[in-house]
Structure formats: C-alpha cells, structure tokens
C-alpha positions in Angstrom: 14.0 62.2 51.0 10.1 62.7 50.0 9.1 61.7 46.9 8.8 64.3 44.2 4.8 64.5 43.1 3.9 62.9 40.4 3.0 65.1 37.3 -0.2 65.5 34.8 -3.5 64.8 36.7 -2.5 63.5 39.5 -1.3 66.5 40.6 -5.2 67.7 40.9 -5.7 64.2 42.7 -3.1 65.3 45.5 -4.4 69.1 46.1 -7.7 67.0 46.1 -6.6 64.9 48.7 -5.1 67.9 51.2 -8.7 69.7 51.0 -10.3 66.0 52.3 -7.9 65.9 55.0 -10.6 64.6 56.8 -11.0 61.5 55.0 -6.6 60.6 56.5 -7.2 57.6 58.6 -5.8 58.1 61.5 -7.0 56.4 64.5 -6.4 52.9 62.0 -8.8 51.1 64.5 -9.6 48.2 62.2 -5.7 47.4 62.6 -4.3 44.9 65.7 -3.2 47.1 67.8 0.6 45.8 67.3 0.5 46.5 63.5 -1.5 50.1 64.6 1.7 51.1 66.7 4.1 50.2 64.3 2.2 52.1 61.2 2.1 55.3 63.9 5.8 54.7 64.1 7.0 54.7 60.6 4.0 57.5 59.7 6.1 59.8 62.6 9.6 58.7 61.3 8.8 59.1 57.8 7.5 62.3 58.9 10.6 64.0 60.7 12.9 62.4 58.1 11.5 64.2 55.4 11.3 67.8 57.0 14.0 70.2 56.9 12.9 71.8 60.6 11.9 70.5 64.1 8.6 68.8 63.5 6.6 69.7 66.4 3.9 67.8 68.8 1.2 69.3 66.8 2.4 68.4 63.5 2.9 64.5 64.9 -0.8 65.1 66.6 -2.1 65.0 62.6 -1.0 61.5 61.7 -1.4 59.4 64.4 -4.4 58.9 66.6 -6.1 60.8 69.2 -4.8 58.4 72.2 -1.3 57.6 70.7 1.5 58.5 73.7 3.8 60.0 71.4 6.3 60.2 73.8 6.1 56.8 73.8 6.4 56.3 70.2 9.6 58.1 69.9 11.1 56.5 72.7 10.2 53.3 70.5 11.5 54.6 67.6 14.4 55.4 69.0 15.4 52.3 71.0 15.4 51.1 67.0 17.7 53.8 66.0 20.3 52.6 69.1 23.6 51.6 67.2 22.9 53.7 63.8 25.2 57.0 63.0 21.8 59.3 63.3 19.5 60.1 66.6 15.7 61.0 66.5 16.7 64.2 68.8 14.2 66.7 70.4 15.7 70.3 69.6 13.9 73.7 68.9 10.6 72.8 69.9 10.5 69.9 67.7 11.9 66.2 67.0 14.5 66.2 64.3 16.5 63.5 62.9 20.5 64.0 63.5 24.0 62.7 62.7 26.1 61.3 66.0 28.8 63.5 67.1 31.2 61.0 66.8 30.9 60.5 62.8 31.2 64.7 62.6 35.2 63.9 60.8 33.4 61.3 58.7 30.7 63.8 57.0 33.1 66.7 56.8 35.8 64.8 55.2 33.2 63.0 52.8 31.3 67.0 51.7 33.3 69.6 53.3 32.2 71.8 55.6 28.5 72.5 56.0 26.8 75.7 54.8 25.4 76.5 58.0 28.9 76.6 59.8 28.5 79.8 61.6 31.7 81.6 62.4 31.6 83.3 65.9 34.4 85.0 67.8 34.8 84.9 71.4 32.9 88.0 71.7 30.2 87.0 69.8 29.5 83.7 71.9 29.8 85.7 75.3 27.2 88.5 73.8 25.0 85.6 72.5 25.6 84.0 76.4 24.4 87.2 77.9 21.3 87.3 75.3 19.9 83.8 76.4 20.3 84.4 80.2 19.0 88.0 80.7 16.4 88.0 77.8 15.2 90.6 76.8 18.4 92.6 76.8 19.2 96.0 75.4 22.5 96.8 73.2 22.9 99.1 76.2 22.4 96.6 78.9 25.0 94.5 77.3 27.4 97.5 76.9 27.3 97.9 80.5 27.8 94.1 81.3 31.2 93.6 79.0 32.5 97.4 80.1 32.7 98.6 76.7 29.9 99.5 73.4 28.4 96.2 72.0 28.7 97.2 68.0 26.0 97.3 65.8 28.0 95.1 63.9 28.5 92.6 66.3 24.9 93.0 66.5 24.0 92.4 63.4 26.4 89.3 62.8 24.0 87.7 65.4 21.0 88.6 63.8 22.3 87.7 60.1 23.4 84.1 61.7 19.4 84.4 62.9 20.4 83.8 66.4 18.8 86.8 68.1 16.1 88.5 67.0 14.7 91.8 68.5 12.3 91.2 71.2 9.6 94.0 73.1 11.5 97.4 73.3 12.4 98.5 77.2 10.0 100.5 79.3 13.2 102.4 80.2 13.5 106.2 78.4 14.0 105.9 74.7 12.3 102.6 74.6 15.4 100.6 72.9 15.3 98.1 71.2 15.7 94.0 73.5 17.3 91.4 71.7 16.2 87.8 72.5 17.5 84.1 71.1 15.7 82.5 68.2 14.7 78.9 67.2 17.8 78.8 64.9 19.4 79.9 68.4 18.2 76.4 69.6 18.8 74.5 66.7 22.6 75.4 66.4 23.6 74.7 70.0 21.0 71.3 70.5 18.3 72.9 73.0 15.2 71.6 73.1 13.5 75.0 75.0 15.4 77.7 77.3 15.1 75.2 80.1 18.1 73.4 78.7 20.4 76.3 79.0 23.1 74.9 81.9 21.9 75.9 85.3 23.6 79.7 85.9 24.2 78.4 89.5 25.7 75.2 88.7 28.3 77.0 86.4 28.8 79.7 89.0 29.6 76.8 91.5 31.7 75.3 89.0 33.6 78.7 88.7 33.3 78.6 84.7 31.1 81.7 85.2 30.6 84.7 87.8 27.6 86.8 88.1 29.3 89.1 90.0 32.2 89.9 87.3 29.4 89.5 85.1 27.7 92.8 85.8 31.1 94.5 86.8 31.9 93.9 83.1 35.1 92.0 84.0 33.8 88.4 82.3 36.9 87.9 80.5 40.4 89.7 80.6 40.9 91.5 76.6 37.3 91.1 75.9 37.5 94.8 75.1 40.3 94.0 72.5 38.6 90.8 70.8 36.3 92.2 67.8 35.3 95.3 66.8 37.5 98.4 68.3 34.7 100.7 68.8 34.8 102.5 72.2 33.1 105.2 73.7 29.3 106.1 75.3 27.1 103.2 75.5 24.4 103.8 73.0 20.9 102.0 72.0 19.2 102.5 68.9 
C-alpha cells in the first residue's frame, strides 16, 4: 500500500511538489541506461500496485520517459512476477495487479468472500451477453431476442452491479433508451477492450451459441421461467 502523507508542514511541501510537476525527473538521463530501466520498472510497478483501478498508458506515460517502450517494460516486469501468486494483468483499459486463479480457495478461505462478489442469475448473464454483442441495445430489442419483457428490475440489477450503463437513445420512434457494458463490465469478467469478447463465430462453430435461435428468442429452453415473472407487451422506457 501507499504511504499515508506525512502530517504538519510537509503536507504544504507535497501540494508544492504536485503544482512543480514539471520539475519530476523523468527521462533520468544522467543514469546508465540499465539502472534507468530498472528505476522505470519499479516507478510503473509501484505505480499499479498502489491504485485501486486499471492504470492506463497515459497515467504510465507520466513517470517514465518519453522513449520508454512500455510494453516492453511490463513484459519485463512481468517475466519477474513468473512463479508469484499475483499477475501484472492488462484489463479495462488499464494494467492492474491480480491474484492467480489457482490461489482463489486460498483468499476466500483466509477473508471470506469478497465484497464485490456480484450475484447473477442465468438470465442476468445471457441479458448482459446480448448487451456486449449488439451494443447499443434497447430493453425492447432485448425483449424481442429472449421472447419475453426484459424487467426493469433485471435492468436495474445490471446497472446497480455498474455493468451496463445507458448508452445514445435509438433513432427508432420513442427514442428509448440503449444500454451498453461499462469498465466495471471489463474489470469483472478480465477484458482488456471489447475486442476480447470470444469471437461470435467461433462460438457459433463451436455450437455453445446460435445466432439464429438468438433472434428467434429460443437461446435457452425456461429462460422465460428463470427471474422475474413479468410477461406481457414488450415496452421501452
């Protein structure tokens, strides 16, 4: 974790130092340039380690310099981290520092299960599906997809788990409302951008998933019994 800042007048010394930005050394040319890669190293892993979110390209772009491949760095850093129970993982946009699957038991027996554990029924993970393929999606679009009205509620579970968001409202009569995936979208399930998403044809070929039944609304056989009960005209608000 960060240090905590120090108290009394050093505090004034630290805003000081944020408004002379400037005066950060970044470029460290009076280094060897074996001892400036390694400082550009533990400046980005220091970095990431002690941010709660996905640090991003142009966060990294601050404290290192202007040349620095830092592609290459964290490909450096993490041929160090091969072997240790955490990754340096790209997800959301940014690089963020993560557990291994594997020692999953090992944390949740140690602290329980995490705060962030985000219960989703079946329904909810083939709505969320639907959102981060066909984005932007209406609530009536959807409806039409699974056969049967996509709640409100179900709805708004998404959004309260902040995994959708609304997106541009349709150019179709009544301008709706879209619904698109969010960063904490990409952060839960491990995706770096959209582009990770499996390949809609290679799951199709794989016969885990059929466009066709897709938009007939016949994805899954008692999807119209799992979750809410509502039935009736498909509505957008």
């Amino acid at each position: 974790m960060a240090e905590a800042a120090p108290s009394g007048k050093s505090k004034g010394r630290i805003g000081e130092g944020r408004s002379n930005d400037h005066l950060f050394d970044r470029e460290l040319d009076h280094l060897p340039p074996e001892v400036r890669w390694r400082e550009w190293m533990n400046r980005v892993e220091a970095t990431i380690f002690a941010a709660s979110e996905p640090v991003t390209r142009e966060t990294l772009a601050r404290i290192v310099g202007k040349n620095c491949g830092i592609d290459l760095l964290i490909d450096d850093i993490r041929e160090e981290l091969r072997g240790r129970p955490y990754d340096l993982v790209a997800v959301a946009g940014g690089w963020k520092h993560l557990t291994r699957p594997a020692y999953a038991d090992a944390i949740r027996a140690a602290v329980g299960a995490s705060e962030r554990t985000i219960d989703l029924s079946q329904s909810d993970v083939l709505v969320l599906m639907c959102i981060a393929y066909f984005q932007p999606i209406t609530r009536g679009e959807l409806s039409s997809f699974f056969g049967k009205e996509i709640s409100r509620d179900l709805i708004g579970h998404l959004r309260g788990a902040k995994l959708i968001a609304s997106g541009p409202r349709s150019p179709t009569p009544g301008a709706p409302y879209t619904y698109v995936t969010t960063k904490g979208f990409l952060l839960e399930f491990g995706f770096d951008t959209l582009r990770d998403l499996p390949d809609f044809e290679a799951l199709e070929d794989a016969g885990l998933l059929s466009k066709e039944k897709l938009l007939a609304g016949d994805i899954m056989p008692g999807f119209a019994d799992d979750g809410d009960p509502d039935t009736g005209a498909v509505m957008d608000q």
